[in-house]
Structures are given as structure tokens and as C-alpha cells.
C-alpha positions in Angstrom: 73.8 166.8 87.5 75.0 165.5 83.8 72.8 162.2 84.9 69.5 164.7 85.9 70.4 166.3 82.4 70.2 162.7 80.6 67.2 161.8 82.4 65.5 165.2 81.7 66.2 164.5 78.5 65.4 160.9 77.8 68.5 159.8 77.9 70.0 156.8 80.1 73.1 154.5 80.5 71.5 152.1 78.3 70.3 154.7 75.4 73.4 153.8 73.4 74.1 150.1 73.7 76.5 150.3 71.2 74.0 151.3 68.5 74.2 154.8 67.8 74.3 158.2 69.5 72.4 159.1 72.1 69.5 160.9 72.7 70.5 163.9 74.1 72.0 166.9 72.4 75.1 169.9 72.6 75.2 173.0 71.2 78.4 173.8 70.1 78.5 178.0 70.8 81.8 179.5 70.3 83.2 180.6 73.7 82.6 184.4 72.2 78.2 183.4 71.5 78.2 182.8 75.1 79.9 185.0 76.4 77.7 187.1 74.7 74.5 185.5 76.0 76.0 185.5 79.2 76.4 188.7 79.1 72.9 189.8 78.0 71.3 186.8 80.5 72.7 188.8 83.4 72.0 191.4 82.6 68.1 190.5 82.3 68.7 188.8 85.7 69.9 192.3 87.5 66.5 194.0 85.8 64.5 191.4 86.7 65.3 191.9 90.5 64.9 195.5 89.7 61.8 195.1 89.0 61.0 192.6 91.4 62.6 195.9 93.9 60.3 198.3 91.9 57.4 196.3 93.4 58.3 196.0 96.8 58.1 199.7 97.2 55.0 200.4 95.2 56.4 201.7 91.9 54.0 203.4 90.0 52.5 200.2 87.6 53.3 202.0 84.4 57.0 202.1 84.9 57.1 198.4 86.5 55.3 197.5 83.5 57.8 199.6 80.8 60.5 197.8 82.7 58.6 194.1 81.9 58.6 195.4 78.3 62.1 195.6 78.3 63.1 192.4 79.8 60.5 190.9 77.4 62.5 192.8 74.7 66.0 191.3 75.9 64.7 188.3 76.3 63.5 188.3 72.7 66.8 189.3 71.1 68.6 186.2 73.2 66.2 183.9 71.6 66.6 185.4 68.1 70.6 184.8 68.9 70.1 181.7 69.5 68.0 180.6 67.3 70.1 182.2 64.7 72.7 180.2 65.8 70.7 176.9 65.8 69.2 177.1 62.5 72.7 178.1 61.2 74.4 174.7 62.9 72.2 172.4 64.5 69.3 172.1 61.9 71.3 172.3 58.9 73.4 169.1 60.6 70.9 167.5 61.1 69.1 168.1 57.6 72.4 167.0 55.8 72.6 163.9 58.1 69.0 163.2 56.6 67.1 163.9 59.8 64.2 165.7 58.0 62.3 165.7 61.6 64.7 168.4 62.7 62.0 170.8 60.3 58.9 170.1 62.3 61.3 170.4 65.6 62.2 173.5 64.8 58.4 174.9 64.2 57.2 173.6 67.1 59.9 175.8 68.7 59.2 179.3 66.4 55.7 178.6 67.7 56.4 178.7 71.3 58.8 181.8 70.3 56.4 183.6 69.0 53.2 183.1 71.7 
């Protein structure tokens, strides 16, 4: 699994050869941030196969589609969380170890947050 991970993310046996860190990257959440996100994460799960339910027995689209809302909704405030959390660690870390790139990372990301 940690090898898929490595690979997924660019990351091999050789990436480090003794010259540096490797490519891929932690978060470092406190054990309280996740189980907070955890937390909200299942409970998106369980309304997601509500919904998935609502559908197999012909709920009337408008409430299907108030229930979408709100898993888009919780969805939403687990990104702000964590995003929050990564501009709080992660980017400034990376802007005081002079990795400037981190900036336009991080856009590219707000970007796809906000489509």
C-alpha cells in the first residue's frame, strides 16, 4: 500500500539517493483534526448511501436533491478544515524553507475548491 502511495505520488526507492527528501508528502493533523474529519467524513458517507437509498425507492427529486446540497455543504466545510489547517502548517513550512512554489500549489488547489 505505502509503495502504491509512493508511486501515486512520484515517489520511488531511488527518489532520495542520499540527496534530499523525498517527493512525497505528510500532513501532520493532531489526532483531535482527524478525529474530527473522521467524524464529519462518516458522516457524509452514511448520507450519501441515504441518498443513494432515497433513489432506489423513487424519492421525490427535490428532496434527493436537498439532501445532495447538504452533502455538498459538508463536504465543503471538510475542505475549508483542511485547508485551514494546510495553509496554517504545510504552506507556511514550506514558504519559510524558501519553497516559493508552494503559492502557485496552493491556487491551483483553491481553484479546484472552488469549481
Amino acid at each position: 500500500m505505502a509503495e502504491q502511495e509512493e508511486k501515486k505520488h512520484g515517489a520511488t526507492d531511488e527518489c532520495c539517493g542520499g540527496e534530499g527528501e523525498c517527493h512525497v508528502r505528510h500532513s501532520h493533523h493532531s489526532e483531535a483534526v482527524k478525529s474530527n474529519l473522521t467524524s464529519r467524513l462518516n458522516r457524509i458517507e452514511g448520507q450519501i448511501r441515504g441518498i443513494k437509498g432515497m433513489i432506489e425507492k423513487d424519492t421525490y427529486c427535490d428532496d434527493v436533491l436537498n439532501q445532495i446540497a447538504a452533502v455538498q455543504s459538508a463536504l465543503n466545510s471538510v475542505g475549508k478544515l483542511l485547508l485551514e489547517g494546510h495553509m496554517k502548517s504545510c504552506v507556511i513550512e514550506r514558504i519559510q524553507a524558501g519553497e516559493m512554489d508552494v503559492v502557485d500549489e496552493l491556487l491551483v488547489t483553491v481553484n479546484k475548491l472552488m469549481k
